[in-house]
N, C-alpha and C positions, 0 to 999 in steps of 0.2 A: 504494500500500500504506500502509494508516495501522495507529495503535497495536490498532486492533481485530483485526489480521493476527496474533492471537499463533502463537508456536511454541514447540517446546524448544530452539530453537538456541542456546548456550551459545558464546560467546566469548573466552578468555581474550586479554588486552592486553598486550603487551610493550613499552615505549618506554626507547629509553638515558636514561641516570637525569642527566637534566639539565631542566633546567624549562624550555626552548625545545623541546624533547621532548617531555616528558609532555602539556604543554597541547594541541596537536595531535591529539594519541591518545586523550587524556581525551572531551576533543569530540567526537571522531567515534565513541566507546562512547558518547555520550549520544544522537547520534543516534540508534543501533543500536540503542537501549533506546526509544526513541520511538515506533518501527515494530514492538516485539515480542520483541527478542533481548533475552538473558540477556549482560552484559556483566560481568568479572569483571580490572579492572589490577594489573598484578604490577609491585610496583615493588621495589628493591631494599632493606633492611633498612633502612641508614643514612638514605633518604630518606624511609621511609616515615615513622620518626622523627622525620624534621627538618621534615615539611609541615606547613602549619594546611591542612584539609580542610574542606569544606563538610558535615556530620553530616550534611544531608536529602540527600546527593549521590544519585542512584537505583542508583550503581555498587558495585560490591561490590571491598573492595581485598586485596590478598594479599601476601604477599612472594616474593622469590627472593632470593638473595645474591651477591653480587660476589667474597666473601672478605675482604672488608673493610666488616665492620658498625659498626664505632664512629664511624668518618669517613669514608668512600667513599673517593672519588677521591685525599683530603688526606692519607691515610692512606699511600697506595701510595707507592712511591719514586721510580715514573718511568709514563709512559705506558704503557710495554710491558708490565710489569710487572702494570697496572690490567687495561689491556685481557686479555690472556692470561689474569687470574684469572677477568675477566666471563663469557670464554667457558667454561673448565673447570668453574668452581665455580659459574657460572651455568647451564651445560647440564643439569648434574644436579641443582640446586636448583628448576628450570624441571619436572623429568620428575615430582622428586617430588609439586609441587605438579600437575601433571595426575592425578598416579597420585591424590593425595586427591580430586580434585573428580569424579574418573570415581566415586569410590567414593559420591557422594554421589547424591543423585536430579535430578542436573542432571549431567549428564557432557559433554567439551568436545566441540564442533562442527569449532572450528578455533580457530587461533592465528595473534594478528593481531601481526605483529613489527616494529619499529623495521627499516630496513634497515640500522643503523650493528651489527646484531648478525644476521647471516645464519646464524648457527649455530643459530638458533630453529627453521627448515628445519627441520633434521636431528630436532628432539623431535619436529615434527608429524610425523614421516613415523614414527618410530617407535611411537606412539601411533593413527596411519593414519588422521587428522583432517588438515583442509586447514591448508594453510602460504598465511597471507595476507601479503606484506611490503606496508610503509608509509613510502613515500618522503618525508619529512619537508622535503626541501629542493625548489628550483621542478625542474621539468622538463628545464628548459634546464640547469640545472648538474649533474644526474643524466646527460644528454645526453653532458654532455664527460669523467663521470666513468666512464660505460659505454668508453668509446671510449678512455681511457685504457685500462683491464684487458683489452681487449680485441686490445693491443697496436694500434689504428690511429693512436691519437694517441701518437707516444711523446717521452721526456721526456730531456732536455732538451730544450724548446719552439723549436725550429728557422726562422727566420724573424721577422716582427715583425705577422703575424697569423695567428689558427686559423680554419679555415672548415671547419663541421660540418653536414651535413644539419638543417634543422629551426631553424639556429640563423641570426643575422646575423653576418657578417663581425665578428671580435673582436680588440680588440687583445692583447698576452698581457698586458700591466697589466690588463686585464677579464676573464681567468681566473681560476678561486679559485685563491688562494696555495697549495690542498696539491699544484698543479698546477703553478704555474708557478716554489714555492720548494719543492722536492719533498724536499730536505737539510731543510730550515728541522724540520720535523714530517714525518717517517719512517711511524711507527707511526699517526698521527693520519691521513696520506695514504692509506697502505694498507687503513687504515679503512674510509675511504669510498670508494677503487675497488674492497673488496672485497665491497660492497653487491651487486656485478652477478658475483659466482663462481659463485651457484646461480639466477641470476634466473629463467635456463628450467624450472625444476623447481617455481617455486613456480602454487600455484592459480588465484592472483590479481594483480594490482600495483593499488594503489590512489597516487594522489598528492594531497598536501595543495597544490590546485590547480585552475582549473575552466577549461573547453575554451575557450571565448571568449581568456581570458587569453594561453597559449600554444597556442595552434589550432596549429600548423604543429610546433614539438616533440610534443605531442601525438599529432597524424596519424601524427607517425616514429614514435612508442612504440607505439602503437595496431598497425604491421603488425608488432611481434616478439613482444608480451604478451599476454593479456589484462587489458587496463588497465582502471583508471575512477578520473575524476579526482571527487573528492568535497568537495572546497572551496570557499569559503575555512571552517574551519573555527574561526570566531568561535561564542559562545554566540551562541544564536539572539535574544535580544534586541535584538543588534545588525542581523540580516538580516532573518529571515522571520516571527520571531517567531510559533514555531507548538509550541515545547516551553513546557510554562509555566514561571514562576520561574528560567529558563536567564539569569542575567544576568552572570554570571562564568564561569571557569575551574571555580575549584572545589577547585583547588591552589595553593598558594604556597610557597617556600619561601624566600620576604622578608615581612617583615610592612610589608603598605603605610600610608606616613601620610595616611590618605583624609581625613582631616576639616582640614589644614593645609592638603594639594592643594585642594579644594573649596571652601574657606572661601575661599582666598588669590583665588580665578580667580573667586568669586560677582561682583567689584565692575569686573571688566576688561571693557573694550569693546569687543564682538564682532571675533575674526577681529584681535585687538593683541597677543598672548601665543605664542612661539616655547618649543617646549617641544620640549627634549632629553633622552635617553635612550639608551645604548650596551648596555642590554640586562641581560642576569644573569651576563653570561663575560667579554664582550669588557674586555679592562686595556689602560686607557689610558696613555700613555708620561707621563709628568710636563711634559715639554718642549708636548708636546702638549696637556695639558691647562689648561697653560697660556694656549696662545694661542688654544683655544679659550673659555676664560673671557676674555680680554681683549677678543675678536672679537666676542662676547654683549653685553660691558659697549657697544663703541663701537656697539652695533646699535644701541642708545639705544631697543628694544624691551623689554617685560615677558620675560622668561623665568623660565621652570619647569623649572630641569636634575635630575634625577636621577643622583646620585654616590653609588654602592654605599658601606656603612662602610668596605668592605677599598679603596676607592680613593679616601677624602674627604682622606689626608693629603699628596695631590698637588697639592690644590688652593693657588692661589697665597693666601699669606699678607695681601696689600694687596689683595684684591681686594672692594672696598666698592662695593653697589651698591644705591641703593633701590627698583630695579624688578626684581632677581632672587629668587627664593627656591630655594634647595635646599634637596632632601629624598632619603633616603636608599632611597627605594620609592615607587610612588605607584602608584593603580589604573590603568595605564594605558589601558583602553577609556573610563573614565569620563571619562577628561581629555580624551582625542582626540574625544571626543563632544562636551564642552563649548564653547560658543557663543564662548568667547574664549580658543581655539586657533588659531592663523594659518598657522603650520605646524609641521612637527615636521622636529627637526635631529637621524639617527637614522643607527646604523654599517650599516643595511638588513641587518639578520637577516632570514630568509623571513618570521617570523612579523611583524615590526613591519611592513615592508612591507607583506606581507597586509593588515594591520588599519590602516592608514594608507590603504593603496586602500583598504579595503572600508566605509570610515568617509568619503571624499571628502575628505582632509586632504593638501593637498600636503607635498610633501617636502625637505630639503636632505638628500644624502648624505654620511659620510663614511666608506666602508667600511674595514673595519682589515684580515681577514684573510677564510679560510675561503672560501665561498660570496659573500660581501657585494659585492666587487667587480664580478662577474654583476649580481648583482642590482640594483645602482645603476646598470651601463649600461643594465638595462631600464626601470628607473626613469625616467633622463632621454633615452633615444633611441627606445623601443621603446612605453611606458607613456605617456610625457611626461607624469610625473604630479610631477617635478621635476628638482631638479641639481643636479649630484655637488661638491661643493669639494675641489678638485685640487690634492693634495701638491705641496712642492717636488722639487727633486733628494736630499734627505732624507728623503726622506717625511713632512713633517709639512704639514700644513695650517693657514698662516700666519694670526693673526689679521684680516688684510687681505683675505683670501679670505672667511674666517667672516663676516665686515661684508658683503663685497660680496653672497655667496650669500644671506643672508639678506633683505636690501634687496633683492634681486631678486624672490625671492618673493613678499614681503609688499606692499611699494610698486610694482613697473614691469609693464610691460607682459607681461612673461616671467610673472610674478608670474600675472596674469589667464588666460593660458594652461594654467599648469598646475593650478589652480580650476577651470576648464571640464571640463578632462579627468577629475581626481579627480573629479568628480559622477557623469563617465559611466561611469567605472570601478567606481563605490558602486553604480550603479542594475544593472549587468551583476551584479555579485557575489550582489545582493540575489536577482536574479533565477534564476541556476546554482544557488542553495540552495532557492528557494523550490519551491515543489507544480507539478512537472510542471518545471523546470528541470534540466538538463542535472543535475548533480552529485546531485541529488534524484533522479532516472534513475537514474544510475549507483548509488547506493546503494539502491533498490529492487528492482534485479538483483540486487548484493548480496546481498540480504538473501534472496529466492528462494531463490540460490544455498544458501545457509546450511541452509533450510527442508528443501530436498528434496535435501542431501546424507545 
């Protein structure tokens, strides 16, 4: 099915108003738009606000509200408090905005929704349009968070491994933390077990994810859903390159320093330059940041760390280095593409991950919370696309570790391993998105689907 396939299918987009979110969702509305759909993303006031957007984006953007439009999240007083407003004051600012757009000469199809907000269900069903959830995080860690709500996996974590259908043998340090410090974040927990309360009612599952990757979670998902895995959800610049001008996001809500990033990495010698980033959420502990800037400096490597404003004043005071630059944003596709990147030292959020496989860039992990811990055992036992540097009895991840993990990669023989594998992991990914690939499949059923609802 290409863009000559039009229709009126009309989709409005829901993602939780975080920018590890939206990027995911944005994407896969560009695809949608590519093949013929009408895509239309609702993001909340405060964000909508606070983004630089790309003006020729083909997406149509809208708002809903949280309750809180001046500052979102910063606003509220506690998690429970945010959450419990997203769902109220988001349910019926959600309906409103259906109730306009049915009034207009494009009326909605379905409703494609973040799973971290399953209350979106409940407007498509009232509106009597399809309810599409979009599992934002890998397979594997939906896996263990179905199986939590579902009372099979119960908590506290019993034992010193989980062993789940679909998955490998896990130790509980390789659980996400909303699982294995289930006190720690409450409402954050319940969050995301309760992605899987309505899952049987909805039309569809889609996951930011593609078969190859997790074939065997997959297969499990595959006999309770109707699933399709539709990833890796990079602008196509980077994969298939078949939407034109798709070379970003399209959203940001940091303003990256591209011309410093760029300029700095023009003069380094291919495959010399270790380039860190923890993402747009993850807060690093001060102690921690420490020793991972010391562990950088004894790398005796070029690096390019990215240290959010609200986390530069952690940085150690003496820390003088002529081969590091930090910056407080950077385009990240653009850097991990660049010719003198070696690896990338990253808390493995799904998305960095993704785009580290799907770009051939090996890895060093150092996961903090959430999901990341998963992810970094696939990363180094399951992926072998790298390796994880392992907390003490403190959890911190000593300078000595940072040196060693790094030197591993970049210099030894471990190092050349997981370079082989990150290529063949880029060529599979390139291939799941491209014309006639597995996740190009599943979104042209999709898109059917849509057509002749």
């Amino acid at each position: 099915m290409d863009s000559t396939s039009r229709s009126r299918a009309h989709v409005v987009i829901l993602p939780y108003p975080a920018q590890g979110h939206i990027n995911p969702l944005l994407q896969f509305a560009k695809r949608l738009v590519s093949k013929g759909v009408k895509a239309t993303l609702a993001n909340t006031v405060f964000i909508n606000n606070s983004m630089l957007a790309d003006p020729s984006s083909p997406i149509q953007f809208q708002t809903i509200s949280d309750g809180f439009d001046e500052a979102g999240y910063a606003q509220a007083p506690n998690a429970d408090v945010y959450l419990s407003s997203l769902e109220s004051v988001g349910s019926k600012t959600l309906a409103n905005l259906i109730n306009k757009l049915n009034n207009s000469d494009s009326p909605v199809t379905a409703i494609i929704y973040d799973g971290f907000l399953p209350w979106a269900l409940d407007v498509a069903k009232q509106f009597g349009v399809l309810g599409v959830v979009f599992l934002t995080q890998s397979c594997a860690v939906n896996n263990i968070y179905y199986h939590v709500q579902r009372g099979v996996l119960s908590m506290p974590i019993s034992g010193s491994t989980v062993s789940l259908p679909g998955l490998p043998i896990l130790k509980v340090s390789e659980i996400p933390s909303f699982v294995s410090d289930y006190e720690a974040y409450p409402a954050w927990s319940d969050t995301l077990f309760n992605q899987f309360k309505n899952i049987d009612e909805a039309h569809w599952v889609l996951c930011n994810s593609f078969h190859m990757l997790e074939e065997e979670a997959v297969d499990w998902m595959a006999k309770r859903w109707h699933i399709g895995t539709i990833g890796p959800t990079l602008p196509s610049k980077y994969l298939d390159k078949r939407i034109e001008d798709d070379k970003d996001y399209g959203i940001s809500l940091f303003k990256p320093d591209t011309t410093i990033c760029m300029n700095w990495l023009r003069d380094k010698q291919n495959g010399s330059v270790v380039y860190v980033s923890f993402g747009s959420l993850a807060e690093v502990g001060q102690e921690q940041m420490e020793e991972l800037a010391f562990g950088l400096k004894s790398s005796n490597c070029y690096f390019l760390w990215v240290v959010r404003e609200s986390e530069q004043s952690k940085l150690p005071k003496n820390l003088v280095n002529e081969k590091g630059l930090v910056v407080k944003w950077c385009p990240q596709l653009e850097v991990l593409t660049d010719k003198a990147i070696g690896c990338f030292v990253t808390h493995c959020g799904f998305n960095s991950v993704l785009e580290a496989l799907s770009l051939g860039v090996p890895i060093v992990g150092m996961p903090q919370w959430t999901d990341q811990p998963t992810n970094a055992k696939y990363v180094e036992d399951v992926w072998r696309i790298g390796i994880r540097a392992l907390p003490d009895k403190d959890g911190i991840v000593r300078r000595q570790v940072v040196e060693a993990c790094i030197r591993e990669v970049m210099e030894k023989e471990k190092g050349r391993e997981t370079k082989e594998n990150a290529k063949k992991w880029k060529k599979l990914a390139m291939e799941a998105v491209d014309k006639g690939g597995t996740s190009d499949q599943n979104i042209d059923q999709f898109v059917a689907k849509l057509i002749n609802s």
